[in-house]
Structures are given as structure tokens and as C-alpha cells.
N, C-alpha and C positions, 0 to 999 in steps of 0.2 A: 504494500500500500504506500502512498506516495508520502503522507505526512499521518503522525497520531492524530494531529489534529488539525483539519483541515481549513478552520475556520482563522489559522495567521496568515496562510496566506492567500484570506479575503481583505484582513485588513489592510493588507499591503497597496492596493488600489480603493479604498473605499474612501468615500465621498459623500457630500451634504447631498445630494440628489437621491444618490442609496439608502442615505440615511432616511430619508423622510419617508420613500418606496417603504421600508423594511417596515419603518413605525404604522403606518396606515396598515400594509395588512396585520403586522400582528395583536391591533386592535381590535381588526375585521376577526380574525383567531379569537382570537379571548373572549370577543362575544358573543361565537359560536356556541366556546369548550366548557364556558361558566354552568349555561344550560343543559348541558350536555353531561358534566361530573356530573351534576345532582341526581340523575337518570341512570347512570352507569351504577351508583351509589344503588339507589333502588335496583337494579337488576342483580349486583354483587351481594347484597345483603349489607354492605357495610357502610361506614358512619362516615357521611358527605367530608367528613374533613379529611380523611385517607387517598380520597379520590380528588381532590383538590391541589391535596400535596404530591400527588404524581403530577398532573396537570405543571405546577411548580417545578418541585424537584427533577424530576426524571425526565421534562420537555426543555430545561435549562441544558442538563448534564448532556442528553442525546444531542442538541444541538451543538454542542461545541465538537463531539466526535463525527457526526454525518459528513458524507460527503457532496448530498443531497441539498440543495437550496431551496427546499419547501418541502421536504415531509419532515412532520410535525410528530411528535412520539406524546404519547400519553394514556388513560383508560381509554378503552373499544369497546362497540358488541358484544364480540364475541371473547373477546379477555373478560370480561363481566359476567355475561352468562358461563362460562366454563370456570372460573369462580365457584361461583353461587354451586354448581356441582360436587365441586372438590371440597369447599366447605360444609354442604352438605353430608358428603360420605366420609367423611374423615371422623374417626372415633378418637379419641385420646385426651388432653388434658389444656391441650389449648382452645382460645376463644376463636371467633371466626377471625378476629384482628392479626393475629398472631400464624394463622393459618394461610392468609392472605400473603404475609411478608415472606414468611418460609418458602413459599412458592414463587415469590419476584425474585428470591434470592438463590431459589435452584437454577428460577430461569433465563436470569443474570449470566449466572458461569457458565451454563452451557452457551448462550449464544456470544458471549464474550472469548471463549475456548473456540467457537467455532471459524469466529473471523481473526482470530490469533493465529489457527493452523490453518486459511484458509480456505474453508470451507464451502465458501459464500456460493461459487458455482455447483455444487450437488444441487444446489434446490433446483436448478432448471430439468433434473431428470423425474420430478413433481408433477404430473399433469395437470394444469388445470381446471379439469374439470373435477378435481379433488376438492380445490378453494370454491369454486360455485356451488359444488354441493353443499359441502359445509356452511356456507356462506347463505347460502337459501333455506337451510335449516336454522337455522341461527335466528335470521329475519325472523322465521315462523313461530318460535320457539320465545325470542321476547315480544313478539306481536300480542301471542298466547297468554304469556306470561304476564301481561299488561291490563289485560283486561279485569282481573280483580282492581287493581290500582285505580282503572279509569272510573269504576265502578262505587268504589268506598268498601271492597271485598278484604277482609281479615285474609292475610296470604294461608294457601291451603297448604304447603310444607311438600305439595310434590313437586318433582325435579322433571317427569316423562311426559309427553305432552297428551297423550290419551289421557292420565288420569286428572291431569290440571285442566284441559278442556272441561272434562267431563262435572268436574268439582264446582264448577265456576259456574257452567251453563245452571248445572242443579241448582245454587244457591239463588241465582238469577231468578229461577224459576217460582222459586220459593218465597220470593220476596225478600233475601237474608244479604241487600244492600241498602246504600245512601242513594238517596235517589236525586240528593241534591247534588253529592259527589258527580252522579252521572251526568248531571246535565253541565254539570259546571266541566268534566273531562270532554264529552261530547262537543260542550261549543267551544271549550280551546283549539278541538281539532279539527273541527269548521272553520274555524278561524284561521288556525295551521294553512289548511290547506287554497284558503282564499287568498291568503300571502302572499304564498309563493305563487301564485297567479298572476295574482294585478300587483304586486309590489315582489318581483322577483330577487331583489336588489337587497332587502331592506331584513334588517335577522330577525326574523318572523320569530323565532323561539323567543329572543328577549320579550319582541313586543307582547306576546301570549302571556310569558309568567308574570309580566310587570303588571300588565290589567289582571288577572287572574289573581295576584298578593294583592293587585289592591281593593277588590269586591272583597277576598276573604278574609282583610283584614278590617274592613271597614262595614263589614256584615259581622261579623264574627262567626265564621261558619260552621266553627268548629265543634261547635254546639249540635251541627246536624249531620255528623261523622264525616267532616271533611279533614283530612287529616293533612301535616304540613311536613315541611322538612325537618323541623325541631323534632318530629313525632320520632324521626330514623337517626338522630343524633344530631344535636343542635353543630351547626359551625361555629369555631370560635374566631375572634381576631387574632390568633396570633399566629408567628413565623412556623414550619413544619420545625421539630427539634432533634438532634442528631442521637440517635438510639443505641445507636453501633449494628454487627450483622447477628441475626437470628442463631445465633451458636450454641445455646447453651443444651443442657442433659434432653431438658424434656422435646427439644425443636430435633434434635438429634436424633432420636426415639419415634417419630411420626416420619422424619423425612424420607425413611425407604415406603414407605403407604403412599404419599404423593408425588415421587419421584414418575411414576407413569405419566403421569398425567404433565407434570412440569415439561416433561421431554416432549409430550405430545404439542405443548404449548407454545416449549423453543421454537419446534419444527415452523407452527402454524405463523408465530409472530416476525420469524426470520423471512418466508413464504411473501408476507404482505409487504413486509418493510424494502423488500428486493423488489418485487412488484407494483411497489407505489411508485419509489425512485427512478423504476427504469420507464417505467409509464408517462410521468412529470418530465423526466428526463428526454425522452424520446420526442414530445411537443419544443421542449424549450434549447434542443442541442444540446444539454450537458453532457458531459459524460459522469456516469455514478461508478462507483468500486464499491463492487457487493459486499468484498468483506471489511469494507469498513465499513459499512450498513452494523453489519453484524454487532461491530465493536462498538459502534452508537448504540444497537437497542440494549445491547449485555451492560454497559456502562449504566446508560439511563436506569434500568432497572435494578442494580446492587447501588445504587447512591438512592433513589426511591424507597429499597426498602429499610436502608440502613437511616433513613428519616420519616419511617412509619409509615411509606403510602403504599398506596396499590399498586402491582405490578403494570405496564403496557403496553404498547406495539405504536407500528405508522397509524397513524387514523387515516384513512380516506377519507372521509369528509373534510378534516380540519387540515390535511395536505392539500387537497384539493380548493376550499379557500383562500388558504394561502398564498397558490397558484393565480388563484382567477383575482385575487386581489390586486397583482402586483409588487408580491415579494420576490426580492431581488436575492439576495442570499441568506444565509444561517442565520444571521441576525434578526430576521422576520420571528423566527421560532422565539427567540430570546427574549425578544420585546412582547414575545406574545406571554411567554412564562411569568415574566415581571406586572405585566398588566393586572394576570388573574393573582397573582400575591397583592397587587395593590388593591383589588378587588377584595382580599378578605379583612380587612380592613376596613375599608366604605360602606359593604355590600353585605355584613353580616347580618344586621338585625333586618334585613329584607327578604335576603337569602331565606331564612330559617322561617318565613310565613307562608314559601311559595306551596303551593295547593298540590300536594302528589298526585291529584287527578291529571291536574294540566302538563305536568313533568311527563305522567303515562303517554298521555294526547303526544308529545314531541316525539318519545320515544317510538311510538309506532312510526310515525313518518321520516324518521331518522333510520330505524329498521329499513322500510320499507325500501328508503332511499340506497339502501349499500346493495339490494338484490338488481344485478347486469342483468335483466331480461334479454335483451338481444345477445348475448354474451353466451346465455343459456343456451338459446335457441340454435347459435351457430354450432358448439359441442356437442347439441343432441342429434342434429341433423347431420354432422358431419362423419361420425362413424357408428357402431353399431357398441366400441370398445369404449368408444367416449362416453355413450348415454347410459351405459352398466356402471361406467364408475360414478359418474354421476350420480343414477338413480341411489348407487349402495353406500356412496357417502350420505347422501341425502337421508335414508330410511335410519341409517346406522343412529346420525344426530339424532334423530328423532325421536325412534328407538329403543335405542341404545346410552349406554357413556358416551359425553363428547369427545372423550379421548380415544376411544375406540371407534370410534367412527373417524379421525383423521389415520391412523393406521388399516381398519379398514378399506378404507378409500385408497392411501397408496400402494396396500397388498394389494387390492385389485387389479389396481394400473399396472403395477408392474409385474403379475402374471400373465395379463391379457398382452402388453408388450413382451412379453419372455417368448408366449405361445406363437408373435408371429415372426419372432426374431428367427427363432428355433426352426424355424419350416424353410430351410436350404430348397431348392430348384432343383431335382435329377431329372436331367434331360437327356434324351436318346438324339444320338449324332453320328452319322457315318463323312468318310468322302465321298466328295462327287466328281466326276468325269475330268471337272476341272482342278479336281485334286485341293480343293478346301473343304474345313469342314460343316455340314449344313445339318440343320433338324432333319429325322425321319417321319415323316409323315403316318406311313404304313409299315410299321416292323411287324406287324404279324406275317407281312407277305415273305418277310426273309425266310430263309432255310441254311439247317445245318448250322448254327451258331454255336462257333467255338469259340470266341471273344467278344466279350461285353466294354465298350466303351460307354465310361457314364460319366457325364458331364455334371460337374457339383461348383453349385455358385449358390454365395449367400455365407451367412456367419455361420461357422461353426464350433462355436461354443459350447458348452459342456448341455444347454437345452439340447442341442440339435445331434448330441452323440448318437441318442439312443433311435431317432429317425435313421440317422445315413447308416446305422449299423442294421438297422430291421432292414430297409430296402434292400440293401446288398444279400443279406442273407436269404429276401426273396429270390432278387434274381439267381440267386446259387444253388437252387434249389432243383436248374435243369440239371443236368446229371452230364449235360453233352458239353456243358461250357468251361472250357479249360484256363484262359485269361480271363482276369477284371479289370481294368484301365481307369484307375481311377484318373479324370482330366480334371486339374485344382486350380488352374489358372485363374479363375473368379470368385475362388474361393477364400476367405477373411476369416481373421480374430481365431484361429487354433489354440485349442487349450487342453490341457492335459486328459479331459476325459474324451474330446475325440479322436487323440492319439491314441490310448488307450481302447477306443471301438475300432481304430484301423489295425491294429494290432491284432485283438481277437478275430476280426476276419480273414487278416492273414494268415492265422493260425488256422482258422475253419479251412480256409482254404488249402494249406497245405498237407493236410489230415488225410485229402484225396488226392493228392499230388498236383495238383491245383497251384496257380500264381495270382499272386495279386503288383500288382505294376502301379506304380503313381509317378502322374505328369504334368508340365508345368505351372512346377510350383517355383515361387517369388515370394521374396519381401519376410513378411514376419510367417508368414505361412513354412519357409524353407530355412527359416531361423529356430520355429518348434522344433520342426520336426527331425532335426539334427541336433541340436541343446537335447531332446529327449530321448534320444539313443536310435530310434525309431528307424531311422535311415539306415543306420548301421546296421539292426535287425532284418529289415527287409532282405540290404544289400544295394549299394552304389550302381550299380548294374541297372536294379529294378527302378530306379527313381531318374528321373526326367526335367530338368532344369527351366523354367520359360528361358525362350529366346525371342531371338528380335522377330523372325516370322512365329506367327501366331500358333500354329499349326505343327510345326516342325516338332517339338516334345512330343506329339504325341503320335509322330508319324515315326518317329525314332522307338517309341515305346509297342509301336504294333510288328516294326523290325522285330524288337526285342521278343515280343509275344511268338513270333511264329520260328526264332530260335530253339523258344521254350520246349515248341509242341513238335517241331520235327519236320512242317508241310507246311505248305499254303495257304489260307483257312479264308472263307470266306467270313464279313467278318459282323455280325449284328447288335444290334446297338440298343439298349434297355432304356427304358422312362416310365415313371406313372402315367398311366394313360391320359390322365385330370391333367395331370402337366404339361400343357406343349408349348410355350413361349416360342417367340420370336427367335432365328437363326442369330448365332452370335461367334462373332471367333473367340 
């Protein structure tokens, strides 16, 4: 990576123009992110001031490591809701506060470990359609999850969404809400939604909770189950306070129970923070380095929790505004961090009356807002592998654990990728007249087949052993066919267990007095297969080098074959019948 810290040499050209750019958006920030902790608070379970102090802490720290000039790090979604999970399942002797930090501080080191060694490029072998899944579960799940809140609904304690649907409709049904709550969540998010209409410009969240504290403060509503942020733990004014890191017996003692899940977390938050940057990036001509992404998020979050807040990631939303604001560099992030601290100071005794009805009302359209419908739509349509993993990350969140549904998701992708990696091309090829060599159309029609020429193109990796071994040992199965010609020429990526199936064939093969011949082989293909004795075993003799004519390997290896046998041999040429690709040299 080029610099630890990339934001000195921003200041080395920075300027009053910059500066003012940076300050406006991360105004425009801050009075997104204000509205927004209060929401994430309510979806984590935990006390608005934790979520605040990430907003602070951990969107100062990230911004000085990014290499990014507008992603923003702080609470999310889906950090929130995955949260509220882990603190859920977790038995043992800490509080949810304590639970929360443990886990910024797992998930600190690994993504801090990861862009150290790194790392950063693995995530592009991530499909995806892994993050939409997720991601569209997630929407659903606090969409769901919201609706007691919007309602004046005592939270039901389920985490799965079948039984929290079902809990909520029941109560609904029953009469067992605020019905002032409702109407006062309902028209915030009429109003939400009118906003960003005719005033697209304009932070539609401030404007909602400002009128919304001021009806229920000046109503008193509280009186008729409207419940407030004070109700989920009052904010206080003061600075976040330095705690030190989660270390002691009892944090030590729970952390292999949530360590699953942390890892699962690093994955997802490394996943976004690479894919916000290179997305921002790719509009604005930056160039980003992923693993100093890395080393932002892992930073931000061990200096977060070592000052009591909630763990984070990139927000899209709040990167995203950032963007469309007019933020120039890292600085935007910075002044955005300092705003919401000067924010808890001004903004507390206001803070702590706004209406958890109306927080819910944002939340849903802030959900709503992170699901890429077109985004969906092109993955689903585009292959048959994309909309499996898709659907099975999707059902898994829903489901299932949120942890296990991101590992679900990527075991998917990457069986369904293994499965088509693994499936090499045997093609049947003879010469023609003109003496190259061409596909066979009709090999049933030959006769007399003493030698099998089979052309193997595609990876042959340890998936695809146990293929090119079964095929062969079909074709070996005539009784009349004395050569097999393996042609490698377009053949890649050899690894020890397909040396090992060419091997055992060669063995099958010489049991009958049988040969097995391999030709034009090149590059790392002919670098295996010598490093693993293989050549040697065969015999130098049996093995066929590419040369510059295409052709020539294995016109030398059919010499070689009718050495073997003693005569002339007419000569036939094997392929799955499903497989007839295009002529190839």
C-alpha cells in the first residue's frame, strides 16, 4: 500500500476551495447519520449513545486510514440487525453493551490482519449475488422488524422473521397497540416518502423527526404509548470515553461462541467497504487500494470499541451522500464525524424526545433504499448459478442465522463455480487430407480403432480429476484400442490430483499392455508434470512437447503410437457425444 495513511498526502495540495467542498458535504453527512444512529440503535438493541460514538469515533479513525474520498464508515443495516442476532444468542455473563464491543473488537483484527497481509483482492472471488441476497434479506428482515416500533408494539424477542411476522400481525389483530403511535409512524412515513419527491434535495429524515419531537413533545404523547429515545437509553452530552480493549477473563470466555459470527461479519463488512470504494471510485476516476480499505475498516472499529461504541462498515447511503454532495477528499468524512460530536452537545435534550414511531417510518425507507432492484434483476436473469445463490443466500437470512446465511451463500457460489470449472472439453479429432487437425463429426463410422486421440482443454484441477479419469477409462473399455493420446495443448492449472488420475490410467493401461502417450504440453502444464515425477514414470519417449506448428506433438506422438503397436493402425478418435465444439488447433 502506498502510504499508512493516506490522508498526508491530501494535505499536501489542499486548499480553501477543498476546504469549504469537504465542510458542506460532511454537514450534508451528519445530517443524514444523526437520524440514522438513532434507528440502527433501535434495530441493535442498544443504547443510542454506543451508536453515536461509532458515528464519532470509528468514522474519524476510518477516515484518516481510507484511501477512498467518500466512503464514510460507521453503524449499517445490516451491522445492526446481525447485532441484535449475536446479542440475542449469546449466553454468558455479559450485557448486550459488552457483547457488542467484543465483536467490533474481533472484527477489528481480522479485517485489520486482513489488509496487513493483503488480503483485500480475495473478496472479488465473492459473487455478488451473495451481497444482494443478503442485502435483500436484511431490507426484509428490518422492514419486519419495524413494524412493532411503527406501531407502539412491546418488541416480541424473536430474531426469525416467520415468527416476528406472525407475533406482530397477531397483536395487531388483537388490538395489543398504540394507535396513536400508529398514526403518528404512519404519517412520518407519508411524509418520508412525499420528501423525497417534491423536495429531493432536502434531509427528509431531519425534517420528519424535528416535526414529529415537536407534536410529541408538545402533546405529551407519551401518555398514549408513544415511546421516545430516552425510553432505549437517554443520550448524554458528553465526549465517547476511552475504555481500553475488551480483554479481560469473562470477554475471553464468550469470544470463541461469537467468533462465527465476527468472521462472518469481517467477510460481509470488508465485501461493502471494497465495493462502495470501487463503485464511488469508478464515477469519480480514483483509484482505491483495497487493502487499505481493509486497514480503515479494522482501524475504525478497534479504536470504536476501545471507546464503547458499536462496531461498523462503509455505509452506502452516507458514502453515497457524500458523493453527491460534493466531497472532495477524506476530510468530508472528518468534518462529518466532528459535526455529529458537536451534535451531542446541542442536540441532546431533543435527541432523547424523538418518537420511535417516526425513527421506525425512516428506517423502513432507508431499508428499502439499500435493496438494487435492477441489480437483482440482472443476476437473476443472467444465469441459472447466479439466481441459486441468490435465492439460498436470501432464504438462509431469513431462515436461518445471519451468519450462516453469508457462508451459505458463498459455499454455494463457489460449488456451483467449482462444478463448471471442473467440466474440461474431450473432444474427438482426427487429421484431414490436409494433414491438420479437425473435429470428427461421425466417429461411429470409423473402424478398427487402435488409437484414441483425445483432445483435453479446460482446467484441470483437482474438481476435474475424477471427470478426465472416468472418461478415459470409458473409452478403454474397447478391448481393441491399444494407444490413448492424451492432446494437452489447451489444457491449464495441473495439480496434483490430476497427475495422480493420469497416472492411475496409465497404470490401467499398462495392466493390458496398453500405452498411454501425452502431447503438447507447455507452460505450467509441463512444469507439473515433470516437478511430479510423472514424466519420468511414463517415460520421455511417451511425452510430446508443444511446438511452434500446432499439430506437430501430436503427429510425433501417433509416430510414436504405431512404434508401440508394431503396424499401421488406422486411427479413431473418442469424445462425449454432448461435446462437439468448434475445430480448434
Amino acid at each position: 500500500m502506498a502510504s499508512s495513511l493516506p490522508i498526508l498526502a491530501v494535505l499536501r495540495s489542499y486548499d480553501g476551495a477543498t476546504l469549504r467542498a469537504d465542510a458542506l458535504a460532511g454537514l450534508s453527512v451528519a445530517l443524514v447519520s444523526l437520524p440514522q444512529a438513532i434507528g440502527f440503535a433501535l434495530i441493535a438493541g442498544l443504547p443510542p449513545q454506543m451508536v453515536v460514538a461509532s458515528l464519532l469515533v470509528g468514522g474519524l479513525v476510518a477516515a484518516l486510514f481510507s484511501s477512498s474520498s467518500h466512503v464514510v464508515f460507521g453503524p449499517t443495516n445490516t451491522m445492526s440487525l446481525f447485532l441484535a442476532g449475536v446479542i440475542h444468542q449469546t449466553a454468558g455473563p455479559l450485557t448486550a453493551m459488552q457483547v457488542a464491543i467484543l465483536v467490533g473488537f474481533s472484527i477489528g483484527v481480522v479485517q485489520l490482519a486482513a489488509g496487513i497481509a493483503r488480503l483485500g483482492n480475495l473478496t472479488q472471488f465473492i459473487s455478488r449475488s451473495v451481497i444482494l441476497g443478503y442485502s435483500a434479506a436484511a431490507a426484509l428482515l428490518i422492514c419486519v422488524g419495524q413494524l412493532p416500533n411503527l406501531f407502539g408494539i412491546v418488541a416480541t424477542g424473536h430474531q426469525k422473521l416467520p415468527g416476528l411476522f406472525a407475533t406482530t400481525a397477531e397483536r395487531l389483530a388483537d388490538g395489543r397497540f398504540s394507535a396513536v403511535a400508529g398514526l403518528m409512524g404512519l404519517g412520518a412515513l407519508l411524509l418520508l416518502l412525499l420528501l423525497r419527491r417534491v423536495r429531493p434535495h432536502w434531509p427528509e429524515g431531519l425534517v420528519v423527526l424535528a416535526l414529529a419531537t415537536a407534536l410529541a413533545w408538545g402533546l405529551d404523547l407519551r401518555e398514549y404509548g408513544v415511546r421516545t429515545v430516552a425510553d432505549l437509553g437517554a443520550l448524554a452530552a458528553t465526549w465517547p470515553a476511552f475504555l481500553g480493549l475488551p480483554l479481560n477473563r469473562e470477554a475471553l470466555a464468550v469470544l470463541p461462541e461469537i467468533m462465527n459470527a465476527a468472521l462472518a461479519l469481517s467477510v460481509l463488512g470488508m465485501l461493502e467497504a471494497i465495493s462502495i470504494a470501487k463503485n464511488i471510485g469508478a464515477r469519480t476516476g480514483q483509484s482505491v487500494e483495497p487493502n487499505q480499505e481493509l486497514v480503515s475498516m479494522g482501524a475504525g472499529n478497534l479504536m470504536a470499541c476501545a471507546f464503547g461504541a458499536m462496531p461498523g462498515s462503509a455505509s452506502f447511503v452516507r458514502s453515497a451522500v457524500n458523493h453527491q454532495s460534493g466531497g472532495r477528499t477524506q476530510f468530508s468524512a472528518i468534518f462529518a464525524a466532528l459535526v455529529v460530536g458537536v451534535g451531542l452537545f446541542t442536540l441532546v435534550p431533543l435527541a432523547n424526545q424523538i418518537p420511535v414511531a417516526a425513527v421506525a417510518a425512516i428506517l423502513l425507507v432507508v431499508a428499502a433504499q439499500t435493496v438494487n432492484w435492477q441489480h437483482i434483476r440482472t443476476v437473476c436473469r443472467s444465469t441459472r448459478s447466479d439466481m441459486v445463490v441468490f435465492a439460498a443466500t436470501f432464504a438462509g437470512a431469513v431462515l436461518l442465522n445471519l451468519d450462516t446465511a453469508i457462508y451459505l451463500g458463498i459455499g454455494v457460489s463457489l460449488a456451483l463455480f467449482l462444478q463448471k470449472a471442473a467440466s474440461p472439453a474431450l473432444v474427438e479429432y482426427a487429421f484431414n487430407a490436409e494433414g491438420q487437425l479437425a473435429a470428427v463429426d461421425h466417429p461411429a463410422a470409423r473402424k478398427n480403432p487402435q488409437v484414441s486421440i483425445v483432445h483435453v482443454e479446460g482446467d484441470l484441477f483437482f474438481g476435474a480429476s475424477d471427470l478426465l479419469h472416468d472418461h478415459i477409462r470409458q473409452i478403454a473399455r474397447d478391448q481393441r484400442l491399444r494407444v490413448v493420446i492424451l492432446r494437452m495443448k489447451n489444457a491449464r492449472h495441473l495439480d496434483g490430483s490430476t497427475v495422480l488420475a493420469i497416472e492411475q490410467l496409465a497404470d490401467h493401461l499398462r495392466k493390458s499392455d496398453r500405452h498411454l502417450l501425452i502431447s503438447g504440453i507447455h507452460g505450467d502444464v509441463a512444469r507439473v508434470l515433470k516437478r511430479s515425477g510423472l514424466v519420468a514414470r511414463l517415460g520421455e519417449a511417451n511425452v510430446f512437447a508443444a511446438e511452434e506448428n500446432p499439430t506437430l506433438a501430436t503427429k510425433k506422438a501417433l509416430v510414436r503410437a504405431q512404434h508401440l503397436i508394431g503396424v499401421k493402425v488406422d486411427v479413431r478418435l473418442f469424445y462425449p457425444p454432448e461435446q462437439l465444439p468448434a475445430a480448434s488447433a
